[in-house]
N, C-alpha and C positions, 0 to 999 in steps of 0.2 A: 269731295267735290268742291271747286273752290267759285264757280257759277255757273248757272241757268240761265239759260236764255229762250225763254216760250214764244215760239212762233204759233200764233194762235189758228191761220190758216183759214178755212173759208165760215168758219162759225167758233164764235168764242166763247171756250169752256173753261171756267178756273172754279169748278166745284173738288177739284183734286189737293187745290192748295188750300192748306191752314195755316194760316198767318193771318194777323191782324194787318190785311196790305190795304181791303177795302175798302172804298164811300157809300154812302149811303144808296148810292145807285147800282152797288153790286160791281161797281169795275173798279179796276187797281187803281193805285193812288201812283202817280210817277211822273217822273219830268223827263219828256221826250222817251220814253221806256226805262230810265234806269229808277227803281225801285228805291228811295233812300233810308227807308225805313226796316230793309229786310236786306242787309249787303248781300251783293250776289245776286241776286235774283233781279230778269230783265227780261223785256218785251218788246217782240217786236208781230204787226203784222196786225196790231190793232188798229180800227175803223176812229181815225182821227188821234190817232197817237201824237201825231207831231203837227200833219194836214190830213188836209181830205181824202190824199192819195195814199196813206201809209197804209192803207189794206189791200193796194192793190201793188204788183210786182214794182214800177220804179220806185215807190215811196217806202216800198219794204227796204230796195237796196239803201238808199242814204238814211232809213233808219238803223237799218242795221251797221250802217258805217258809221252813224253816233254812238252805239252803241258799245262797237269794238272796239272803237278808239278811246273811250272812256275805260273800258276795260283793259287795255293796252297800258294806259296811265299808271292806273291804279297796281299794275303789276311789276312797270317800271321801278316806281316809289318803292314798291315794297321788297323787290328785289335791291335796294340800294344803290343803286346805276345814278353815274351821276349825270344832274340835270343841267343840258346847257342853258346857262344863268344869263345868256348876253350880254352879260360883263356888269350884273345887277349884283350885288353884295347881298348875304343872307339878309339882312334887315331890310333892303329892299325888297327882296321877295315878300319877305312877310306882310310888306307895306301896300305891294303891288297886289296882294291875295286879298287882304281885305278889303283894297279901292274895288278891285275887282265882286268883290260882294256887297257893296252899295254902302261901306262906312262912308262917316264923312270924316274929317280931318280930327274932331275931337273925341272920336269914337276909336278909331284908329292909336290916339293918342291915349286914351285910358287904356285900350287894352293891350298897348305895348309897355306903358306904364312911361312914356317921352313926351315931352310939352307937344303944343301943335305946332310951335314951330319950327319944331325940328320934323317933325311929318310931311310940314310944308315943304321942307328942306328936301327931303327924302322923294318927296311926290315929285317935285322940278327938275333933281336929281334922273328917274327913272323916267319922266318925259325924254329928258336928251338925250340920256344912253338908249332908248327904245324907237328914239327919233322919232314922236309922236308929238302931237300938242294939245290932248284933252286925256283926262282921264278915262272916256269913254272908248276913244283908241288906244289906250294904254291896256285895258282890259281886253280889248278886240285882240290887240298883239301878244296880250300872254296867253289866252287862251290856244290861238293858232300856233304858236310856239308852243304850248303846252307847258307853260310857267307856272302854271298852276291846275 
């Protein structure tokens, strides 16, 4: 079985799961229901999972469309299908993944092991071909495209 997906329903029970997924408040540890700590394993239907309405019927459905569409990705990826790159170069991507996870340009730069100004290079680069002008729509637009 390659994931779970626990729709918890009108009273939440996870005395059945052992896994180290918990806080100290007895409820799962997860961003927007996906579990990161336990691959595979996800939630939906929980009282404030995402808002206030994810326990009730439309907050379940767009949680659960976060949900399968992060699962969707992940199965993309690993089925090797290739990803449309909108014309962003593999070290772009890599560059756009980590702006996209809040490095900044030196951080970025150590752990690709390229000065900063070639990041910067890189970063200006992936603004134009993505035809944005912040980093912060840069991450907006590869998420949606699913660039990362």
């Amino acid at each position: 079985m390659a994931n779970v997906v626990w729709c918890t329903g009108f009273r939440e029970e996870f005395s059945w799961i052992d896994l180290p997924i918990f806080g100290d408040d007895g409820r799962p540890l997860h961003d927007r229901g996906i579990v990161p700590s336990a691959s595979g394993l996800y939630f939906v239907g929980i009282l404030f999972l995402y808002a206030v309405s994810s326990d009730v019927l439309p907050g379940v459905g767009r949680d659960a469309k976060h949900v399968a569409t992060h699962i969707a990705r992940l199965e993309k990826r690993a089925s090797g299908a290739p990803v449309d790159a909108r014309g962003l170069t593999p070290r772009e991507l890599e560059v756009v993944r980590l702006v996209a996870a809040g490095k900044s340009n030196r951080d970025i730069a150590s752990a690709l092991e390229i000065s900063e100004n070639t990041v910067a290079r890189h970063v200006q680069n992936i603004l134009g071909k993505l035809q944005v002008s912040s980093r912060t729509a840069a991450t907006a637009f590869a998420f949606e495209h699913e660039l990362i």
